[in-house]
C-alpha positions as a printed Julia matrix, in Angstrom:
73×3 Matrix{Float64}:
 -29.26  -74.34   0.6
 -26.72  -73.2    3.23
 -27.28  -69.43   5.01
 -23.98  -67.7    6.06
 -24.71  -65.29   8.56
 -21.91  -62.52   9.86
 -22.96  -60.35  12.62
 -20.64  -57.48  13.7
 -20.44  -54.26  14.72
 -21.44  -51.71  11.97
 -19.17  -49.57  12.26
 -16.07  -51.94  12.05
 -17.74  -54.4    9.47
 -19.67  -52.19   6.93
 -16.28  -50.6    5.46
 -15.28  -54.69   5.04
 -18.37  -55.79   3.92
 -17.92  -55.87   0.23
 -14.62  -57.31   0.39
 -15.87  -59.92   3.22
 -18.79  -60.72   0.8
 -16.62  -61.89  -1.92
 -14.37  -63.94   0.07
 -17.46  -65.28   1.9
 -18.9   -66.1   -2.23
 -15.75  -67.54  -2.78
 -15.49  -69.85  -0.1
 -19.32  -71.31  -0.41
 -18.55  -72.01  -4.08
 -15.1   -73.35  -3.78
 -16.2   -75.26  -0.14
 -19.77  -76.01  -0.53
 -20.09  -76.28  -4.57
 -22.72  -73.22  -4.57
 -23.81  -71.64  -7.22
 -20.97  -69.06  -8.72
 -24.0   -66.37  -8.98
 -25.59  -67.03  -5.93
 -24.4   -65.02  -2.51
 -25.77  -67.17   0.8
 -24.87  -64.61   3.25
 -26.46  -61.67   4.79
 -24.55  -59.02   7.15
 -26.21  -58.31  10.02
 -24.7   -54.75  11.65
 -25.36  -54.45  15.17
 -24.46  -51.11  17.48
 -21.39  -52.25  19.83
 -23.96  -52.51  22.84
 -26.27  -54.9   20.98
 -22.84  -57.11  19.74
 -21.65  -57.16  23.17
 -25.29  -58.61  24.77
 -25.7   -60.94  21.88
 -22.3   -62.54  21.7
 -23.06  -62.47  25.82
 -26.22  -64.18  25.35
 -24.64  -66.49  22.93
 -21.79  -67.84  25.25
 -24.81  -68.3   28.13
 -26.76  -70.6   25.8
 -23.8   -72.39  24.78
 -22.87  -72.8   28.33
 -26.38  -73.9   29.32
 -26.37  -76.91  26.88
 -23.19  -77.95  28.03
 -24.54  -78.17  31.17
 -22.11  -75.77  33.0
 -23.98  -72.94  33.65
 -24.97  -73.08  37.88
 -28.37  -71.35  39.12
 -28.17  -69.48  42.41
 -26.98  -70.71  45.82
């Protein structure tokens, strides 16, 4: 089975994440025809810092298998 995984800043998502967890249900069972009692998520909440570097780290891998990212001159 499927594993939704939302990582955000805590501060922003963890006053959301109830809400976001229902919509998130919601969506796999409507989408994805999971289980009505099952939730396949997990929230991960990150310090802004540690957002900021992964989503950074994120859009270098992306860019690396692509094949865009240049080494040094």
């Amino acid at each position: 089975m499927a594993q939704i995984k939302i990582y955000g800043v805590g501060e922003h998502l963890g006053p959301i994440k109830s809400r976001l967890s229902c919509v998130f249900r919601s969506c796999a069972v409507d989408a994805l025809s999971f289980p009505q009692d099952k939730r396949a998520h997990h929230f991960f909440l990150l310090e802004a810092e540690d957002f900021r570097r992964m989503k950074n780290l994120i859009r270098l891998l992306l860019e690396s298998a692509k094949g865009s990212v240049r080494g040094p001159r």
